[in-house]
mmCIF file of the C-alpha atoms, coordinates in Angstrom:
data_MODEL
# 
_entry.id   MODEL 
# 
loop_
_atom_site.group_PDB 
_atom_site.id 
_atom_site.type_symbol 
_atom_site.label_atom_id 
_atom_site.label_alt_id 
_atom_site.label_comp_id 
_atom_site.label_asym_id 
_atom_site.label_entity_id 
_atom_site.label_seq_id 
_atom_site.pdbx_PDB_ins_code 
_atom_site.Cartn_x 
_atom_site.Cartn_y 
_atom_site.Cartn_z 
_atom_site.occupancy 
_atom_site.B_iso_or_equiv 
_atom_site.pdbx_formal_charge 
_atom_site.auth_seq_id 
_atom_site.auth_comp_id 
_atom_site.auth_asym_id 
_atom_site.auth_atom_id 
_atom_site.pdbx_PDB_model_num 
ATOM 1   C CA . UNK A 1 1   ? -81.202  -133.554 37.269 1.00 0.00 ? 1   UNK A CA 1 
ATOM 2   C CA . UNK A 1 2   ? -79.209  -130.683 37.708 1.00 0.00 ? 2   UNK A CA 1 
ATOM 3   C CA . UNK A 1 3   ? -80.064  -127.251 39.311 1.00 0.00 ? 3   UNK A CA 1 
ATOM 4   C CA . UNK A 1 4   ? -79.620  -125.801 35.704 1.00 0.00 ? 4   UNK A CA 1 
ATOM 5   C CA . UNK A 1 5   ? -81.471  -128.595 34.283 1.00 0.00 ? 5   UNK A CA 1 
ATOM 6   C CA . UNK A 1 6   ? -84.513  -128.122 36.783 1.00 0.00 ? 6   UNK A CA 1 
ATOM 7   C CA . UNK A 1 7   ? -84.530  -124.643 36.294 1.00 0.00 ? 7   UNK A CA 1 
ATOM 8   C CA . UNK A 1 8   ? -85.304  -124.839 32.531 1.00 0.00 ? 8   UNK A CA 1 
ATOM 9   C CA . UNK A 1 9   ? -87.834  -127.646 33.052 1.00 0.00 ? 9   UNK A CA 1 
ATOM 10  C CA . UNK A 1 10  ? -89.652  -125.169 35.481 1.00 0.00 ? 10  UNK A CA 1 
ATOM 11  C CA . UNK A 1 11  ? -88.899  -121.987 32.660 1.00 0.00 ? 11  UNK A CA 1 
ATOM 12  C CA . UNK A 1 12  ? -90.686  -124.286 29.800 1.00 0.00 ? 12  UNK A CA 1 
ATOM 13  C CA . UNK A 1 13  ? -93.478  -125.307 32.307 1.00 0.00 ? 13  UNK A CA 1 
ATOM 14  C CA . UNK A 1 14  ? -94.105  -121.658 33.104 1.00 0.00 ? 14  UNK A CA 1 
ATOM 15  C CA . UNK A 1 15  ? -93.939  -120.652 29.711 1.00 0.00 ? 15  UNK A CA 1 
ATOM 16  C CA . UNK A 1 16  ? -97.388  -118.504 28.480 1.00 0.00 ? 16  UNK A CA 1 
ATOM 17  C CA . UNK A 1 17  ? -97.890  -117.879 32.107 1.00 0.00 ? 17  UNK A CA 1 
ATOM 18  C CA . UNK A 1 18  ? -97.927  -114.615 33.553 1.00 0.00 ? 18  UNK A CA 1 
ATOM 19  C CA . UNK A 1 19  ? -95.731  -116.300 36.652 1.00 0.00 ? 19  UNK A CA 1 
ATOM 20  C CA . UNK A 1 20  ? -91.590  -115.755 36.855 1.00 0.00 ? 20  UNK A CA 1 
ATOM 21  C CA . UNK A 1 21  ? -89.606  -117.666 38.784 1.00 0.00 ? 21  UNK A CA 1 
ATOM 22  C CA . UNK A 1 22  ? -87.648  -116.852 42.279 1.00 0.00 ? 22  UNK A CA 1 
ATOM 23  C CA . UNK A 1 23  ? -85.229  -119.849 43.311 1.00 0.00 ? 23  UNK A CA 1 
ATOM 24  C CA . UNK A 1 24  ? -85.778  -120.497 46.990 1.00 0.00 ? 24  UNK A CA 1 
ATOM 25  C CA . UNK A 1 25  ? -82.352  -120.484 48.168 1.00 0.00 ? 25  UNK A CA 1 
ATOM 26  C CA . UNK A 1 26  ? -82.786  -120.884 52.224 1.00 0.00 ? 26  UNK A CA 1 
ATOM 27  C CA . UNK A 1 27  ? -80.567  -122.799 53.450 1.00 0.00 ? 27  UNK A CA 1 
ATOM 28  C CA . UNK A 1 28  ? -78.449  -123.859 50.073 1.00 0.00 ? 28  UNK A CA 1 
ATOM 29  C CA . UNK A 1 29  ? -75.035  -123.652 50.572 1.00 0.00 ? 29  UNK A CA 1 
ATOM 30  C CA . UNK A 1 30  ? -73.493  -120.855 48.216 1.00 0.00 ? 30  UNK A CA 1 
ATOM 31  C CA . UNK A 1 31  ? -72.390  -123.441 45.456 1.00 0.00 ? 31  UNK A CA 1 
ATOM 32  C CA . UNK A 1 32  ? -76.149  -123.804 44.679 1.00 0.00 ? 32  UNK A CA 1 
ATOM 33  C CA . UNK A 1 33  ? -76.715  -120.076 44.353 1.00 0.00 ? 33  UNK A CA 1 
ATOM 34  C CA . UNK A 1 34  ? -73.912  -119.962 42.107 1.00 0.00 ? 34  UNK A CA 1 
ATOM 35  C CA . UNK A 1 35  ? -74.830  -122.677 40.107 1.00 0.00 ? 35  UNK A CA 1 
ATOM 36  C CA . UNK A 1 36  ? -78.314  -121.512 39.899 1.00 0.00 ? 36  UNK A CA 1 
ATOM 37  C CA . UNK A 1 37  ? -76.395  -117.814 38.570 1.00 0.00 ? 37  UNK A CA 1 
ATOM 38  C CA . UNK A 1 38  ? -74.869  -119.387 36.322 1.00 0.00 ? 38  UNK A CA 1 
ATOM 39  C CA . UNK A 1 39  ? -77.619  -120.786 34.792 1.00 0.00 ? 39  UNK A CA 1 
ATOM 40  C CA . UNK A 1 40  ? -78.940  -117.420 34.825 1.00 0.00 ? 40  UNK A CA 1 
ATOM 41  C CA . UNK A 1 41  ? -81.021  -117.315 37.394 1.00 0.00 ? 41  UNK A CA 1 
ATOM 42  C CA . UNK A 1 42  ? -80.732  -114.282 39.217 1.00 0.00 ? 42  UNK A CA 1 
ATOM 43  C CA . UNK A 1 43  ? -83.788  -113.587 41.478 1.00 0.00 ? 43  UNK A CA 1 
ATOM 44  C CA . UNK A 1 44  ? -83.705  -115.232 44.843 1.00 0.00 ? 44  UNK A CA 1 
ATOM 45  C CA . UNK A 1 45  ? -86.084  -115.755 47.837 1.00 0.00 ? 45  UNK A CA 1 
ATOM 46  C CA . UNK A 1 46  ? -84.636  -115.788 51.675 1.00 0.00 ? 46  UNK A CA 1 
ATOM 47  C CA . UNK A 1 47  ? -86.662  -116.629 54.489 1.00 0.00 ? 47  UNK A CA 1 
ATOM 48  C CA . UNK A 1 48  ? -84.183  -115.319 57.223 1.00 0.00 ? 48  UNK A CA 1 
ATOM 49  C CA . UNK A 1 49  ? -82.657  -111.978 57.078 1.00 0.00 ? 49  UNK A CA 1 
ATOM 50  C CA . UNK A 1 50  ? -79.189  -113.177 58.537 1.00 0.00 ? 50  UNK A CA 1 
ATOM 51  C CA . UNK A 1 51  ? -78.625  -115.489 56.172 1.00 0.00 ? 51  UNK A CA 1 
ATOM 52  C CA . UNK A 1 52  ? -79.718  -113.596 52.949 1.00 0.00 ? 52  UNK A CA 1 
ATOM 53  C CA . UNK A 1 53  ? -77.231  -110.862 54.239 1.00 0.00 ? 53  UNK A CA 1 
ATOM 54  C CA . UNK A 1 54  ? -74.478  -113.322 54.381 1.00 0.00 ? 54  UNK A CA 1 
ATOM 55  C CA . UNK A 1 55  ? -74.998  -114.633 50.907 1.00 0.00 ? 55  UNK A CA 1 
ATOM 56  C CA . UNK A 1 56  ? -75.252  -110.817 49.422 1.00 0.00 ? 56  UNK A CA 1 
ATOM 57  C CA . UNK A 1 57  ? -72.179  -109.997 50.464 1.00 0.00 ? 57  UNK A CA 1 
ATOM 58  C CA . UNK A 1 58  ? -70.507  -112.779 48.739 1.00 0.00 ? 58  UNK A CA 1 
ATOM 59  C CA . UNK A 1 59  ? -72.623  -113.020 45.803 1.00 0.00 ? 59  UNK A CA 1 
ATOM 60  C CA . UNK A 1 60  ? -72.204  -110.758 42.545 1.00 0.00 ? 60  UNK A CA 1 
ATOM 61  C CA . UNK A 1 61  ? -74.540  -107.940 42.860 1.00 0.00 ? 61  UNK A CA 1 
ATOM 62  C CA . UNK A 1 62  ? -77.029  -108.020 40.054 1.00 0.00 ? 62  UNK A CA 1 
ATOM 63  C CA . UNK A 1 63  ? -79.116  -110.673 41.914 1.00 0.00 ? 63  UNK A CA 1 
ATOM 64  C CA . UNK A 1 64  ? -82.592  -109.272 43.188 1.00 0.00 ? 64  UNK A CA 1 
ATOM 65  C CA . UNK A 1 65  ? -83.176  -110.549 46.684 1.00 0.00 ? 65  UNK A CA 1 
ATOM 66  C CA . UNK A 1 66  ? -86.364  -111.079 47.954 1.00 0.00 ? 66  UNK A CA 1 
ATOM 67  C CA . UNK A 1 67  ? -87.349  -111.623 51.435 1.00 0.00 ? 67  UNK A CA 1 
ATOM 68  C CA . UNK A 1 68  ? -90.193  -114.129 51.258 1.00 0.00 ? 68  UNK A CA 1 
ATOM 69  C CA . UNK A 1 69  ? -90.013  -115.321 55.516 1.00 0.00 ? 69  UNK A CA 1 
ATOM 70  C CA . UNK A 1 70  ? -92.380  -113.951 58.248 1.00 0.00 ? 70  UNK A CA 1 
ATOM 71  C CA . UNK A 1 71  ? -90.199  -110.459 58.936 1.00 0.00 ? 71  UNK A CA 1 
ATOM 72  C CA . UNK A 1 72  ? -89.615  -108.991 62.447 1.00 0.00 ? 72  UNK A CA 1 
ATOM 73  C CA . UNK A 1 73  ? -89.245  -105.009 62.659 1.00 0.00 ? 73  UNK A CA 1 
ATOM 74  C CA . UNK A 1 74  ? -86.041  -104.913 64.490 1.00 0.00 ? 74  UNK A CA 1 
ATOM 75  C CA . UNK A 1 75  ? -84.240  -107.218 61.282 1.00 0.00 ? 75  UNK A CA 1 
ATOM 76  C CA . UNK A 1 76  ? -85.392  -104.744 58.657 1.00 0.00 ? 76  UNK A CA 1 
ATOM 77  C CA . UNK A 1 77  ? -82.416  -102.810 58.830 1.00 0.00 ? 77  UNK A CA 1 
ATOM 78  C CA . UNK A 1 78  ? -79.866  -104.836 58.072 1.00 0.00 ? 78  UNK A CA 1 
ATOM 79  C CA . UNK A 1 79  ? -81.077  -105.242 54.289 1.00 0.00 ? 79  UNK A CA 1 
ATOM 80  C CA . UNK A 1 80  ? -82.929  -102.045 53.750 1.00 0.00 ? 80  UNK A CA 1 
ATOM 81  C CA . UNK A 1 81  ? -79.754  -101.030 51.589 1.00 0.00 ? 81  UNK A CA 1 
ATOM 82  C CA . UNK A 1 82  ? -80.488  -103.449 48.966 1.00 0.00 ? 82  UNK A CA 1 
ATOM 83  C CA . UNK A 1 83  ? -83.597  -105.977 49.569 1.00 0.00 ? 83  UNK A CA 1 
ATOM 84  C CA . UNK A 1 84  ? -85.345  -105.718 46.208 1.00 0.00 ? 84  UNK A CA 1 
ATOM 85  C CA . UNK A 1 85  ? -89.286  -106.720 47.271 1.00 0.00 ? 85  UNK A CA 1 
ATOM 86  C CA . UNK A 1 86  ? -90.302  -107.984 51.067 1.00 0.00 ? 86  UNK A CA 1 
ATOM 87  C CA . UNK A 1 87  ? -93.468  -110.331 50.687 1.00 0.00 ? 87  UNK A CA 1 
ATOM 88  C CA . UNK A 1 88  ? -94.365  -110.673 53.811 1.00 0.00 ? 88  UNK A CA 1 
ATOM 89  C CA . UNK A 1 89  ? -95.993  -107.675 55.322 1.00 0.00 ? 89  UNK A CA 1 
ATOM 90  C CA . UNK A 1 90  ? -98.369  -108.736 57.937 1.00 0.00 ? 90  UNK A CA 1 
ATOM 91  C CA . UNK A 1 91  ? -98.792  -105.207 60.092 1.00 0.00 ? 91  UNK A CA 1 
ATOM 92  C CA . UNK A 1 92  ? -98.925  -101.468 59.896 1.00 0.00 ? 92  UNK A CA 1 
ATOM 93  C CA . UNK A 1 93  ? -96.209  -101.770 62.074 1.00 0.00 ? 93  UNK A CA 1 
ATOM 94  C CA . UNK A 1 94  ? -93.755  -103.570 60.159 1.00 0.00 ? 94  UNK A CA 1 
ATOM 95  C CA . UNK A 1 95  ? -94.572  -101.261 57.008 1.00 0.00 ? 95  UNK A CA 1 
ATOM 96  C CA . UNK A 1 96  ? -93.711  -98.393  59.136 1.00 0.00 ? 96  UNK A CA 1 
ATOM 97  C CA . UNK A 1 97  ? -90.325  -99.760  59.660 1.00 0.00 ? 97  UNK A CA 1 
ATOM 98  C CA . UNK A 1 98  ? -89.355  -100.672 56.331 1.00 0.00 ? 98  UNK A CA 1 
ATOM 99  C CA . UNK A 1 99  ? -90.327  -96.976  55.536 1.00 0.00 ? 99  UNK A CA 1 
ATOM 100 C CA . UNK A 1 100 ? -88.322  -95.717  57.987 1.00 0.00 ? 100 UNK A CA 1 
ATOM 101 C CA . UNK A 1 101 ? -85.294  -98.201  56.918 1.00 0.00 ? 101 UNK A CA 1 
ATOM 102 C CA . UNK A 1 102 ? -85.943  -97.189  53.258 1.00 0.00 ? 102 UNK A CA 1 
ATOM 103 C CA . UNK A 1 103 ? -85.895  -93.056  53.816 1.00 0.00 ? 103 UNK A CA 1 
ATOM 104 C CA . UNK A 1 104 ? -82.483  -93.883  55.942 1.00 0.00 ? 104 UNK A CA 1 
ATOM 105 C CA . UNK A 1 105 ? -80.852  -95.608  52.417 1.00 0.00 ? 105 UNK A CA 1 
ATOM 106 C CA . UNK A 1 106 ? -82.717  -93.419  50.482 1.00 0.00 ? 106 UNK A CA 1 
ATOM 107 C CA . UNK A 1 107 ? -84.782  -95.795  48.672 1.00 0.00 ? 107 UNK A CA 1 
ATOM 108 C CA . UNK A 1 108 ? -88.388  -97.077  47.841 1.00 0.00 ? 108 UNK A CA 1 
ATOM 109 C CA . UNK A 1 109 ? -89.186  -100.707 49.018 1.00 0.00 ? 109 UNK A CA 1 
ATOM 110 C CA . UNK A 1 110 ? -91.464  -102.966 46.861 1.00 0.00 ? 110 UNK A CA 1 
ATOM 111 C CA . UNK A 1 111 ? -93.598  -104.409 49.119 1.00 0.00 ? 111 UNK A CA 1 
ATOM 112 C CA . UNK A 1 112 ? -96.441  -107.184 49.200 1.00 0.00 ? 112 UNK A CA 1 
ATOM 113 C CA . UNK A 1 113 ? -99.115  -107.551 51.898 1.00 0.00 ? 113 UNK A CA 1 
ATOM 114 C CA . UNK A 1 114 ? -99.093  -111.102 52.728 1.00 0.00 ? 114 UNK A CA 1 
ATOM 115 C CA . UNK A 1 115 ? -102.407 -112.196 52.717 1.00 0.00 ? 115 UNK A CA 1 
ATOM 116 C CA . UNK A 1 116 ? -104.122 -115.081 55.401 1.00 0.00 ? 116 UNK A CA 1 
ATOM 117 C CA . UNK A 1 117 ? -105.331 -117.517 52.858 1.00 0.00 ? 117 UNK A CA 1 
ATOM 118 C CA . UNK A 1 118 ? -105.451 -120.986 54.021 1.00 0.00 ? 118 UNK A CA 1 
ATOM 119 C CA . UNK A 1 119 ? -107.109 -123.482 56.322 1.00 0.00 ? 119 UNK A CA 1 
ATOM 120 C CA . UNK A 1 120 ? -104.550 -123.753 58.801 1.00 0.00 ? 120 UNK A CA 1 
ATOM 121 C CA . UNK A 1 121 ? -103.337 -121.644 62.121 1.00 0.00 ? 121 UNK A CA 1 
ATOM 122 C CA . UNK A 1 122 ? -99.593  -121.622 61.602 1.00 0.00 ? 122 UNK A CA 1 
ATOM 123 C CA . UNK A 1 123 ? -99.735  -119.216 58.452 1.00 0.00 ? 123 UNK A CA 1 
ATOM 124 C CA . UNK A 1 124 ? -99.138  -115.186 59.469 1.00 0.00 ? 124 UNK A CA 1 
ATOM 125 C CA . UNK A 1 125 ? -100.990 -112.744 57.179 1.00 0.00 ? 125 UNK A CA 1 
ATOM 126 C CA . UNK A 1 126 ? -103.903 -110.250 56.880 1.00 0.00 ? 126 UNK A CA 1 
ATOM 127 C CA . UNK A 1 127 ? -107.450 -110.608 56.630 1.00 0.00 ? 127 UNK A CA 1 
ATOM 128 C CA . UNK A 1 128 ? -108.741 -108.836 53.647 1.00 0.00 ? 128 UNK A CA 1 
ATOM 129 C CA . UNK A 1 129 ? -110.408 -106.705 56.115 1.00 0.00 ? 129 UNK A CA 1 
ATOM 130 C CA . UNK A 1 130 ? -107.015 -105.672 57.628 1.00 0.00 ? 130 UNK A CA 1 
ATOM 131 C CA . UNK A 1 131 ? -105.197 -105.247 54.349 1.00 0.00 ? 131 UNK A CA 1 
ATOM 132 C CA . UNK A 1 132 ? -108.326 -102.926 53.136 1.00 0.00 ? 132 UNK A CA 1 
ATOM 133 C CA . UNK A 1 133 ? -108.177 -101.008 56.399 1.00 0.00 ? 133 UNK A CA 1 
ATOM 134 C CA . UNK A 1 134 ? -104.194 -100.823 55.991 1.00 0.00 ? 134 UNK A CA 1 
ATOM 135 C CA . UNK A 1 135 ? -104.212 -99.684  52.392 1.00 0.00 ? 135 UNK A CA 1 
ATOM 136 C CA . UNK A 1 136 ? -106.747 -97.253  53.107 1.00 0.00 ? 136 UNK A CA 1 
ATOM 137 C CA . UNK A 1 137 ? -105.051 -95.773  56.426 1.00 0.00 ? 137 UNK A CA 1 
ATOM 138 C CA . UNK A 1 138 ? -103.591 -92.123  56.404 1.00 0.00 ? 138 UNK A CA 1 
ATOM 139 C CA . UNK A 1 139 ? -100.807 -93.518  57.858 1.00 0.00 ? 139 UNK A CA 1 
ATOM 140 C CA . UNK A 1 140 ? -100.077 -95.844  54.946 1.00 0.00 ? 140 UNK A CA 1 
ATOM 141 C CA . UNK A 1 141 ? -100.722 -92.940  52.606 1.00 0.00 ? 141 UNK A CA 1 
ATOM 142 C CA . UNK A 1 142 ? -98.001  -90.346  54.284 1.00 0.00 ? 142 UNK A CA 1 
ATOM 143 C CA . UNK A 1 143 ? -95.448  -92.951  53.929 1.00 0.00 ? 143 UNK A CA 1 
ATOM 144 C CA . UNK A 1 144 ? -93.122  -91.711  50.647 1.00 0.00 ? 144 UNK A CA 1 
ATOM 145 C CA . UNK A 1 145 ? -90.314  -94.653  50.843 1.00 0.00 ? 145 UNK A CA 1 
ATOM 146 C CA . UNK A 1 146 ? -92.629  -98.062  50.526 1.00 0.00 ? 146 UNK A CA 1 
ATOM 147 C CA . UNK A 1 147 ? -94.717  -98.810  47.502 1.00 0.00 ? 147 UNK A CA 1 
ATOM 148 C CA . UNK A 1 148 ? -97.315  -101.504 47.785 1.00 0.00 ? 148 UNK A CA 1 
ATOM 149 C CA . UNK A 1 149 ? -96.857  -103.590 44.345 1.00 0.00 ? 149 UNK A CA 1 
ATOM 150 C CA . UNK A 1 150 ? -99.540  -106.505 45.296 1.00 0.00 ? 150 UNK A CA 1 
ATOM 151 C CA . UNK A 1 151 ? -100.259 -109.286 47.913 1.00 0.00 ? 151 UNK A CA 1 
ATOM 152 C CA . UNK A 1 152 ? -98.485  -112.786 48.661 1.00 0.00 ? 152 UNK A CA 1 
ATOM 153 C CA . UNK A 1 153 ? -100.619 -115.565 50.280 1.00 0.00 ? 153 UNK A CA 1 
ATOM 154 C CA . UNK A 1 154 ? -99.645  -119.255 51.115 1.00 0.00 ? 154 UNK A CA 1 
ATOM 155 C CA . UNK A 1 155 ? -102.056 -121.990 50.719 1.00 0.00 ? 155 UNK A CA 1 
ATOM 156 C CA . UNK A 1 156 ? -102.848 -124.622 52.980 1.00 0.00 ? 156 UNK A CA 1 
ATOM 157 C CA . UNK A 1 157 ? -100.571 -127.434 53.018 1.00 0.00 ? 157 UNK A CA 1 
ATOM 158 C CA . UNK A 1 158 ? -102.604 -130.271 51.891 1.00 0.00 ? 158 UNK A CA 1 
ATOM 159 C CA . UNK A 1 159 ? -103.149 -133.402 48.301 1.00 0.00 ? 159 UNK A CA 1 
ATOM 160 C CA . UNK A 1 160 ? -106.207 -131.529 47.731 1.00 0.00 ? 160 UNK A CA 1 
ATOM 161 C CA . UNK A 1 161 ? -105.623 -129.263 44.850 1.00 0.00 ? 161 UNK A CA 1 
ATOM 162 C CA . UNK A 1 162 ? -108.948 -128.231 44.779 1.00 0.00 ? 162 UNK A CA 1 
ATOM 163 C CA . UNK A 1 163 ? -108.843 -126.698 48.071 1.00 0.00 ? 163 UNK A CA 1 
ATOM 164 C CA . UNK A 1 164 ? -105.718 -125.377 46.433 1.00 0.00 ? 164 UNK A CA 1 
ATOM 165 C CA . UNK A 1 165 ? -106.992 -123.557 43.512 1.00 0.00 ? 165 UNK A CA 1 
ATOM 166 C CA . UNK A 1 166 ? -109.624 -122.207 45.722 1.00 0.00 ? 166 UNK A CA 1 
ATOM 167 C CA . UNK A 1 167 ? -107.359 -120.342 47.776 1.00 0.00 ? 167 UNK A CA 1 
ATOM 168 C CA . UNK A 1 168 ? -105.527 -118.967 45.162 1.00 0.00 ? 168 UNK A CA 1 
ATOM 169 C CA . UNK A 1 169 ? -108.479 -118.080 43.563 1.00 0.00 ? 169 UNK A CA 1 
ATOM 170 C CA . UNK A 1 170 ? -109.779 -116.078 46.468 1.00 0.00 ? 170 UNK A CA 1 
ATOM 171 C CA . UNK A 1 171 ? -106.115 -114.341 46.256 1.00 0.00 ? 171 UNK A CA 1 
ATOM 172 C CA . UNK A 1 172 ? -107.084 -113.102 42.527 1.00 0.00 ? 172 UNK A CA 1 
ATOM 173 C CA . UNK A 1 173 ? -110.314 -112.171 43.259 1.00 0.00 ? 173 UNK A CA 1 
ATOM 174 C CA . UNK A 1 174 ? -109.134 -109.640 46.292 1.00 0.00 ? 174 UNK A CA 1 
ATOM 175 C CA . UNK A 1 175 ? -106.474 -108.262 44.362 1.00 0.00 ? 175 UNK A CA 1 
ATOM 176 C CA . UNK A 1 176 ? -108.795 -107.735 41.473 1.00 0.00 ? 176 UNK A CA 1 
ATOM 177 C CA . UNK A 1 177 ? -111.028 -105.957 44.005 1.00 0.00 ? 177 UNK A CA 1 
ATOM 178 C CA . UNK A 1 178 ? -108.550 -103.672 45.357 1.00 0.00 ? 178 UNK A CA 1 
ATOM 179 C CA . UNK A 1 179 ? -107.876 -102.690 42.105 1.00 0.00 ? 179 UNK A CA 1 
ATOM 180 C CA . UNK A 1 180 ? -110.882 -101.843 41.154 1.00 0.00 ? 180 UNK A CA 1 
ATOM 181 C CA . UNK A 1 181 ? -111.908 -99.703  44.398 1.00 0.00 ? 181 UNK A CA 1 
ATOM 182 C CA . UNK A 1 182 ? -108.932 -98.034  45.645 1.00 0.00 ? 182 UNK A CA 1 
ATOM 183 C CA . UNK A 1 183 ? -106.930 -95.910  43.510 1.00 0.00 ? 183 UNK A CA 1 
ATOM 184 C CA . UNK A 1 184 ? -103.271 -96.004  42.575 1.00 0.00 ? 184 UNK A CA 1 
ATOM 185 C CA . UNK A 1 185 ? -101.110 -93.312  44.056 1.00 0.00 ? 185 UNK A CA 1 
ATOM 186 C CA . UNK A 1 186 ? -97.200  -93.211  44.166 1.00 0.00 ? 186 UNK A CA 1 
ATOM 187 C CA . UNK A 1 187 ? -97.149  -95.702  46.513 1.00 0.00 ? 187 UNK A CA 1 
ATOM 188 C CA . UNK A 1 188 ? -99.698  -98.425  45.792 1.00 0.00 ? 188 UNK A CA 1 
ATOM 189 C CA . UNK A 1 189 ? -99.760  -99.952  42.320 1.00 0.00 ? 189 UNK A CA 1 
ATOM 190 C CA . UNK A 1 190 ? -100.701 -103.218 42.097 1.00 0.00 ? 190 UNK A CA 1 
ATOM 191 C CA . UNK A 1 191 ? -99.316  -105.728 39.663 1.00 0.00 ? 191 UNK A CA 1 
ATOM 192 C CA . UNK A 1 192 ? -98.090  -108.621 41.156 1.00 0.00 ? 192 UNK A CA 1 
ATOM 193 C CA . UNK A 1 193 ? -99.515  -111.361 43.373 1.00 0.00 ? 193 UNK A CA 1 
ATOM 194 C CA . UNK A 1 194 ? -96.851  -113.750 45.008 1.00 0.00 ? 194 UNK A CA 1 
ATOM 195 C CA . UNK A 1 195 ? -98.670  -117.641 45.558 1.00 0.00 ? 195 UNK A CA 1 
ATOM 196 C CA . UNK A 1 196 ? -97.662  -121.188 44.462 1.00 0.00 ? 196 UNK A CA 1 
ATOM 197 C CA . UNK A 1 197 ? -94.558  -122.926 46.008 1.00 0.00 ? 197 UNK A CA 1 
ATOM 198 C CA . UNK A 1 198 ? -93.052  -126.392 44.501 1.00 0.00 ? 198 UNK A CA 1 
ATOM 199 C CA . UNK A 1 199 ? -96.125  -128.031 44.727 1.00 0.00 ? 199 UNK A CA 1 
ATOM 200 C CA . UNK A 1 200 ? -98.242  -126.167 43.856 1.00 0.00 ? 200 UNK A CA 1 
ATOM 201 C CA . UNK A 1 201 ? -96.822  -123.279 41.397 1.00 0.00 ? 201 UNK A CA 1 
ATOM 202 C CA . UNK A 1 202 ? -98.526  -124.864 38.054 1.00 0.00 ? 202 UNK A CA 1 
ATOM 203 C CA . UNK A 1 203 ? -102.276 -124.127 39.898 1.00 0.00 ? 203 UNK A CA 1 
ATOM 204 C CA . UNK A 1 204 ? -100.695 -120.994 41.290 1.00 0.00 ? 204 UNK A CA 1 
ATOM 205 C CA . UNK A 1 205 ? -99.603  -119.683 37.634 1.00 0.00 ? 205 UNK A CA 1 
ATOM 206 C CA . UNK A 1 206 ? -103.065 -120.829 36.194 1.00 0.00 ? 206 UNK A CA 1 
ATOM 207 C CA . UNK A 1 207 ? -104.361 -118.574 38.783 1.00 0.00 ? 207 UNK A CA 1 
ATOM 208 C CA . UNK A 1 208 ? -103.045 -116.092 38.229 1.00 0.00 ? 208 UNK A CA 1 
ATOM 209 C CA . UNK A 1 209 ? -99.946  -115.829 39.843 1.00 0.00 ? 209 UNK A CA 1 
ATOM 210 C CA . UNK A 1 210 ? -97.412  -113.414 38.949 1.00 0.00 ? 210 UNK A CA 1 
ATOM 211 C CA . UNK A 1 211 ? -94.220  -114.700 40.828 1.00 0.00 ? 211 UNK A CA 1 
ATOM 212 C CA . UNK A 1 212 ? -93.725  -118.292 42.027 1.00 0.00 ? 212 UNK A CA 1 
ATOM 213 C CA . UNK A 1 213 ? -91.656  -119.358 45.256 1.00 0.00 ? 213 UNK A CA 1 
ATOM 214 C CA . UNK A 1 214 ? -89.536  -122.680 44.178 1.00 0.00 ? 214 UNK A CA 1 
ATOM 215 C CA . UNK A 1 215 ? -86.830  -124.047 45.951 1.00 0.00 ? 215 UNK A CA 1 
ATOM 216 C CA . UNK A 1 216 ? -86.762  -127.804 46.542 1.00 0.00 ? 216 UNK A CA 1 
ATOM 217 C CA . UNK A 1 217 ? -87.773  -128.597 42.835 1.00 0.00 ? 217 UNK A CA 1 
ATOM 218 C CA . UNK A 1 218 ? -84.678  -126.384 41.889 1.00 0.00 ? 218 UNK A CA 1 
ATOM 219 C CA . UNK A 1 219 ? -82.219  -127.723 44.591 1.00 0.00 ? 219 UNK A CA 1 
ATOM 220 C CA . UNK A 1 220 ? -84.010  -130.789 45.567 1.00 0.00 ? 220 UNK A CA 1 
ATOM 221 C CA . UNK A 1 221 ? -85.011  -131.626 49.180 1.00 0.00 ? 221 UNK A CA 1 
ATOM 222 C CA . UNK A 1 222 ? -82.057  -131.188 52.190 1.00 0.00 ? 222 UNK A CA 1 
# 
């Protein structure tokens, strides 16, 4: 099928979800991006900094471009002019910087904390101990150019989509609780939780997920 064609089978499957759609475009060549565009797609996830600068300044400028990758501090600049969300918080550190970056360009950064929710030792995030800790640090609460808008988490890559659910479940269920005991401010209001890639975005979305990472089943596999 075609990327236009794949991205309205995935539209109709998400349909009376809460989940939308951001095309993984990592390493697609530009022609997919624009075909994806075209189709009226407009909200795409990068992995590397580099490259989703490179494909912003070719690109018309009405896409929203997320940065869904493990982030280093010392790459935050180069897209603090225009990223639209970053997913992948995993340190007070790195939200520091994308503060600082932000006040530079005079902006306010959505931001997710990316969560440590599967079974596995390759995948960066928090523990929900750490993200509580974070959230409810006085150093997260001076900063004036980030907002917090909810928490990302990858589940383990296995068949078993039971152990699947689970995880996303235990996603919910933290974000639900951080809702409930810490309150909003200007920059923590939390509405969106980032989980379910293309194998796994029709749990994620029954889960609760309110924005779904898919790139091969929109551009197939390289």
């Amino acid at each position: 099928m075609s990327i236009a064609k794949n991205l309205e089978h995935i539209n109709l499957q998400l349909q009376g979800t809460t989940a939308r759609l951001i095309a993984v475009t990592k390493t697609k060549p530009i022609a997919d991006l624009e075909e994806a565009y075209q189709a009226n797609c407009k909200t795409f996830g990068e992995n590397k900094v580099q490259e989703m600068v490179e494909k912003w300044e070719i690109l018309p400028k009405d896409i929203e471009w997320h940065l869904i990758g493990h982030l280093q501090s010392n790459k935050v600049k180069y897209m603090a002019s225009f990223v639209a969300m970053i997913h992948s918080v995993d340190s007070l550190k790195l939200l520091q910087e994308i503060n600082k970056q932000a006040t530079k360009n005079n902006r306010i950064i959505d931001c997710l904390l990316q969560i440590y929710i599967a079974q596995e030792e390759t995948k960066f995030g928090l523990s929900q101990d750490e993200a509580k800790e974070l959230l409810l640090s006085e150093e997260f609460k001076s900063m004036k150019n980030i907002k917090i808008v909810g928490l990302m988490g990858m589940a383990t890559n296995t068949d078993d989509q039971a152990q699947i659910r689970l995880e996303f479940r235990s996603l919910k269920t933290f974000f639900n609780e951080l809702k409930a005991s810490i309150p909003e401010s200007d920059n923590l209001q939390l509405k969106e939780i980032s989980m379910g890639m293309s194998g796994d975005f029709l749990i994620a979305a029954e889960e609760g997920s309110t924005l779904v990472r898919v790139g091969s089943a929109i551009f197939g596999h390289r």
